[in-house]
C-alpha positions as CSV (number, residue, x, y, z in Angstrom):
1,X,1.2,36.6,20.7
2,X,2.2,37.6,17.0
3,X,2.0,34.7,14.9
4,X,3.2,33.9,11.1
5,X,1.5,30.6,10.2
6,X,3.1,29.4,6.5
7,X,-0.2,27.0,5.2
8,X,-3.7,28.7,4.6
9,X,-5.8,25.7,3.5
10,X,-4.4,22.4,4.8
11,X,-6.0,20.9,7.8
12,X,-4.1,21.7,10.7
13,X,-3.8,25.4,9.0
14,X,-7.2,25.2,8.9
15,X,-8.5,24.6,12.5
16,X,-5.6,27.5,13.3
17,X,-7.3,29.7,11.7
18,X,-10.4,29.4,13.8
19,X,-8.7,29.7,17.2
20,X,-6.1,32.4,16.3
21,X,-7.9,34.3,13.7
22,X,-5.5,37.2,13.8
23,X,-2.6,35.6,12.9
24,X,-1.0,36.1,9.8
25,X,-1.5,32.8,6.9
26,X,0.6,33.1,4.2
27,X,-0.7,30.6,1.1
28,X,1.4,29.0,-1.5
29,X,0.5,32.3,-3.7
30,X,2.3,34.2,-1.0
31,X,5.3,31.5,0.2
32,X,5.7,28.8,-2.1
33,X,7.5,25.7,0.1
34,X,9.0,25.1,-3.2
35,X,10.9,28.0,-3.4
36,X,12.8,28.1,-0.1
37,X,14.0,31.8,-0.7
38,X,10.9,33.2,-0.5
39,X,10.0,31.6,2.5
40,X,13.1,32.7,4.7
41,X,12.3,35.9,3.0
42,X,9.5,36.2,4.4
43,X,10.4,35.5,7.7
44,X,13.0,37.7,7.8
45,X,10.5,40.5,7.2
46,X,8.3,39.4,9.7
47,X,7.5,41.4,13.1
48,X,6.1,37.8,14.5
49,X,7.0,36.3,17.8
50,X,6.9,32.7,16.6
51,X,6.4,30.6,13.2
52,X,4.3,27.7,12.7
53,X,5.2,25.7,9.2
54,X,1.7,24.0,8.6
55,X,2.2,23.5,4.9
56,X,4.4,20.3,3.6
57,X,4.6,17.7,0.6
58,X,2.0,14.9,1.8
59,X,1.5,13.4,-1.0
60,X,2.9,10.6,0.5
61,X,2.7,8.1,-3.1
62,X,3.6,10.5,-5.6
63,X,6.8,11.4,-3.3
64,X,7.7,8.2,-4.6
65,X,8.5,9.3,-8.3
66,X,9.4,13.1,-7.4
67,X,11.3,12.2,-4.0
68,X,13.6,15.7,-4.9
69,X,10.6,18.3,-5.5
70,X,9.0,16.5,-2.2
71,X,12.5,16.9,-0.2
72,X,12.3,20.9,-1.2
73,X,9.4,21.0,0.1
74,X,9.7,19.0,2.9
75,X,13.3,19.2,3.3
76,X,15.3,22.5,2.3
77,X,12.3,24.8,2.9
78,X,12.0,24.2,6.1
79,X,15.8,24.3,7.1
80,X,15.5,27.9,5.4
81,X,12.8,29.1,7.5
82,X,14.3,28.1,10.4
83,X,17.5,29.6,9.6
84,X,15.7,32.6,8.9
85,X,14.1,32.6,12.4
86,X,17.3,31.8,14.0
87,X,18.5,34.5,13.2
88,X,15.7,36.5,14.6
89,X,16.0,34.6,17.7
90,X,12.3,33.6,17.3
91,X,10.7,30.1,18.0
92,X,10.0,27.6,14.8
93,X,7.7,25.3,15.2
94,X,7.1,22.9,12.8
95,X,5.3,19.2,11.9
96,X,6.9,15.9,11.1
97,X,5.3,12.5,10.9
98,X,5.9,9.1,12.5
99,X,7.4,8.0,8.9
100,X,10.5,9.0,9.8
101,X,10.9,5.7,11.4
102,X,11.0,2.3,10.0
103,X,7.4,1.1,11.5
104,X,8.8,-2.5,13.4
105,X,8.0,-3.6,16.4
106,X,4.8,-3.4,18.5
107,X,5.6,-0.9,20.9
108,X,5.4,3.0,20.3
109,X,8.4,5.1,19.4
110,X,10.0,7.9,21.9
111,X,11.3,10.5,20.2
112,X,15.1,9.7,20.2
113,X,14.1,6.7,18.9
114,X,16.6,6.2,15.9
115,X,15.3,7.0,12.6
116,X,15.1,5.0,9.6
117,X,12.5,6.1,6.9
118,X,10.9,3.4,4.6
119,X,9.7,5.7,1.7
120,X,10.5,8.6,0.1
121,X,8.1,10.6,2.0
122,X,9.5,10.2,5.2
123,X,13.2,10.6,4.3
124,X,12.1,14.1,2.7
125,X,10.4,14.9,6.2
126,X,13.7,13.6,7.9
127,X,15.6,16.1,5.7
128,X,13.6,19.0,7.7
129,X,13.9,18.1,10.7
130,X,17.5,17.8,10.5
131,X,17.8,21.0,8.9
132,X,15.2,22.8,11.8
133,X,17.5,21.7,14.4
134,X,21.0,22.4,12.6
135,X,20.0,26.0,12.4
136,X,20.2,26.1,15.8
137,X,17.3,28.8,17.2
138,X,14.2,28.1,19.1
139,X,12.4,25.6,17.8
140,X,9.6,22.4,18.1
141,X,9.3,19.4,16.2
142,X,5.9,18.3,16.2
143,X,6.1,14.5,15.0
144,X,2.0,13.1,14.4
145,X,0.4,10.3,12.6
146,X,-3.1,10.0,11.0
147,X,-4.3,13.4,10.9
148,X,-8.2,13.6,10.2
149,X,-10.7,17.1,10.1
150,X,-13.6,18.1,8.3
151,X,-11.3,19.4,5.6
152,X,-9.2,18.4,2.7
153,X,-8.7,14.9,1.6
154,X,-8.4,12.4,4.5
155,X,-9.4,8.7,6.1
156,X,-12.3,10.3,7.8
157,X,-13.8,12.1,4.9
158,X,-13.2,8.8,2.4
159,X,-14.7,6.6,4.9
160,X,-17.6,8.7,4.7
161,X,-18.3,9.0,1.1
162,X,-17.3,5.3,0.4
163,X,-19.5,4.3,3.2
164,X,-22.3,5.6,2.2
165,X,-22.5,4.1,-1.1
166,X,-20.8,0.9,-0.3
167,X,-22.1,-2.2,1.4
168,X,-19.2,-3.0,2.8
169,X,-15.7,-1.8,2.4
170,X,-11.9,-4.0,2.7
171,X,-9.9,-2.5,5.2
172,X,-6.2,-2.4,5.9
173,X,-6.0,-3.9,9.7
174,X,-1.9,-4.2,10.4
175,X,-1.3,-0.8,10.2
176,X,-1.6,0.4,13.9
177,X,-1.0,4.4,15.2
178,X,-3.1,6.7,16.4
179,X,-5.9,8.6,14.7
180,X,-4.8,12.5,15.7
181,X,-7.7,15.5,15.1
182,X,-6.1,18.5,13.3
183,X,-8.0,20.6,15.8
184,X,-6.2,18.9,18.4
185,X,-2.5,19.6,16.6
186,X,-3.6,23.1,16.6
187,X,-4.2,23.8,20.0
188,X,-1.3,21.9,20.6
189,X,0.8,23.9,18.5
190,X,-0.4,27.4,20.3
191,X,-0.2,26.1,23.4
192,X,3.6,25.3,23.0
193,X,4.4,28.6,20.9
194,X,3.5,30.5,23.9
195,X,5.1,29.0,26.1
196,X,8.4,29.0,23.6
197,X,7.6,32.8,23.4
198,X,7.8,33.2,27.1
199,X,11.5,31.2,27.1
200,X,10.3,27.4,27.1
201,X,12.4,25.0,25.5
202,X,11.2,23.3,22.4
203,X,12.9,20.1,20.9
204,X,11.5,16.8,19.5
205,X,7.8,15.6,21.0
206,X,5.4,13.0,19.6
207,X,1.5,14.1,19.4
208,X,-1.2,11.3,18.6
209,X,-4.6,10.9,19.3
210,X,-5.7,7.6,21.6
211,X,-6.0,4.8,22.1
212,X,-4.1,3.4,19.5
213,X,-6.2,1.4,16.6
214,X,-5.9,-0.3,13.2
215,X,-7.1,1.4,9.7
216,X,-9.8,-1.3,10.2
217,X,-11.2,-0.1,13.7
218,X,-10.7,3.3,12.9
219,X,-13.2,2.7,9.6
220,X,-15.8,0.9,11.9
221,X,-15.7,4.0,14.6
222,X,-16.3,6.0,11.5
223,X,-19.4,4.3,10.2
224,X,-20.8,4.2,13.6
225,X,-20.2,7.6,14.7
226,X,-22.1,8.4,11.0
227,X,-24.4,5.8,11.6
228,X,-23.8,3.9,8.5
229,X,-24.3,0.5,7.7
230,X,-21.3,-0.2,5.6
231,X,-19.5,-3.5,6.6
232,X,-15.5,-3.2,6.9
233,X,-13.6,-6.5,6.2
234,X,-10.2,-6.8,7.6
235,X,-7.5,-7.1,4.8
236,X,-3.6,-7.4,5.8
237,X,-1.1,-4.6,4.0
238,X,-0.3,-7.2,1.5
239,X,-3.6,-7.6,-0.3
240,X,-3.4,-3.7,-0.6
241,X,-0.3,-2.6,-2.2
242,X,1.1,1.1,-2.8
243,X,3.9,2.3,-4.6
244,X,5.0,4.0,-0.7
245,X,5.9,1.8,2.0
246,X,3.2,1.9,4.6
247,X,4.6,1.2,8.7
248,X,2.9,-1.0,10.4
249,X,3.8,0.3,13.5
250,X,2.8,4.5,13.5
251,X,2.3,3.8,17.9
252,X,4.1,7.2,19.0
253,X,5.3,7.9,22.8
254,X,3.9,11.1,23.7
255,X,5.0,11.3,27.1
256,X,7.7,14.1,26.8
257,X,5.0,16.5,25.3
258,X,2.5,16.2,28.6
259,X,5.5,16.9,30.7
260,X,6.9,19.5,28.7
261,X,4.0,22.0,28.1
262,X,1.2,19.9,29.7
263,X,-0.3,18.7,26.5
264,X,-1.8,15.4,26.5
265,X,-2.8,12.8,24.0
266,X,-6.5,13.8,22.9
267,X,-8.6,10.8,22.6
268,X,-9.4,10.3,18.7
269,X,-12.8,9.8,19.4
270,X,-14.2,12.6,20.8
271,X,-12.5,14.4,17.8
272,X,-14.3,11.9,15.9
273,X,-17.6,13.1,17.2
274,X,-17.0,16.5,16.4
275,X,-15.5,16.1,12.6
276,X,-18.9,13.8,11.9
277,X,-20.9,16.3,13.3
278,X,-19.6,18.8,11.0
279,X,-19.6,17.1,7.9
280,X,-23.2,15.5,8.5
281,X,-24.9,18.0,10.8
């Protein structure tokens, strides 16, 4: 399987790159998310079977204050490339977030759940998705929450450097979702495109790691796995503002994926294990 992968150092991109080496990872030097063109350019060159959009806008803060840059990004580049692979009748897979909903509730969200994002952010990731499936060809939506590797910045990585200096840490502990590995998103994401290549549908599907947790329990798992001493003190959303609108519910249903292609939820810990071990061998 022939793959174009647009994203060359995020995370997910990444732990790609180690299990399909000989795909083809085209960088911001090469396809620029900002410049939609480009990208559907690209594809429409392309000899590839499928397309996996790795790269995105997540800085989810300053989307805040640059909501239209982030909904190019997020929003019309996307709906570009997966015109352009439309049009080659090719599969487009591509990854969204649980912000596109509005975080209430206790329960976690199917994927025709309605939508109703709280920040800027999300409603620039809502913009792609909208546009991926209005261009009508072969595609995946890959919705995920909480996405932690050895690489880039992330909760795992922070938790680590803070931990190790820090007696203790405050910890925000009414968020809940599900920790997902960036290794795991990968192998999910080859796993569907070839079955999509082979005819599969694709569609709308939830992919978190379990069991579910708080920011707070996630930070203790952390220090444990890393076998740090650090303290984390529960703190509610409140005491820890940001200019973006945090959910406090990211709990995604990721039933429809298992039964579609056989993918389960991985369990967040074992990924854990693994992303420690790396980073403190």
């Amino acid at each position: 399987m022939k793959l174009l992968v647009f994203g060359k150092t995020g995370q997910v991109a990444r732990e790609l790159q180690r299990l399909a080496p000989d795909a083809i990872y085209l960088g911001r030097d090469q396809a620029d998310l900002a410049d939609p063109a480009t990208c559907a350019a690209a594809i429409a060159a392309t000899d590839a079977q499928a397309i996996l959009n790795t790269a995105a806008w997540t800085a989810v803060d300053k989307a805040e204050t640059e909501e239209a840059a982030a909904t190019v990004v997020n929003g019309a580049a996307p709906t570009a490339m997966a015109r352009a692979a439309a049009d080659k009748g090719i599969p487009f897979l591509h990854i969204s977030t649980d912000y596109v909903f509005d975080g209430a509730g206790d329960q976690p969200f199917p994927p025709d759940h309605p939508t109703a994002p709280q920040n800027a952010y999300g409603r620039s990731k809502l913009a792609g998705e909208q546009g991926v499936r209005a261009a009508g060809g072969p595609h995946l939506i890959l919705r995920t929450s909480w996405v932690v590797s050895a690489h880039g910045a992330n909760f795992v990585k922070t938790m680590l450097r803070l931990g190790a200096e820090r007696d203790s840490l405050t910890v925000v502990a009414d968020q809940i979702g599900g920790p997902t590995p960036a290794a795991a998103i990968a192998d999910a994401l080859l796993t569907a495109a070839r079955a999509m290549t082979q005819g599969a549908p694709g569609g709308t599907h939830h992919f978190s790691g379990h069991p579910d947790t708080s920011w707070a329990d996630f930070a203790r798992a952390i220090m444990a796995e890393a076998d740090l001493a650090c303290r984390i003190e529960d703190i509610p959303s409140s005491a820890y503002p940001t200019p973006a609108k945090r959910p406090l519910n990211s709990r995604l249903d990721c039933t429809s994926l298992d039964t579609a292609f056989g993918i389960p939820r991985p369990d967040w810990r074992r990924g854990l294990t693994a992303i420690v071990k790396e980073l403190r061998p």
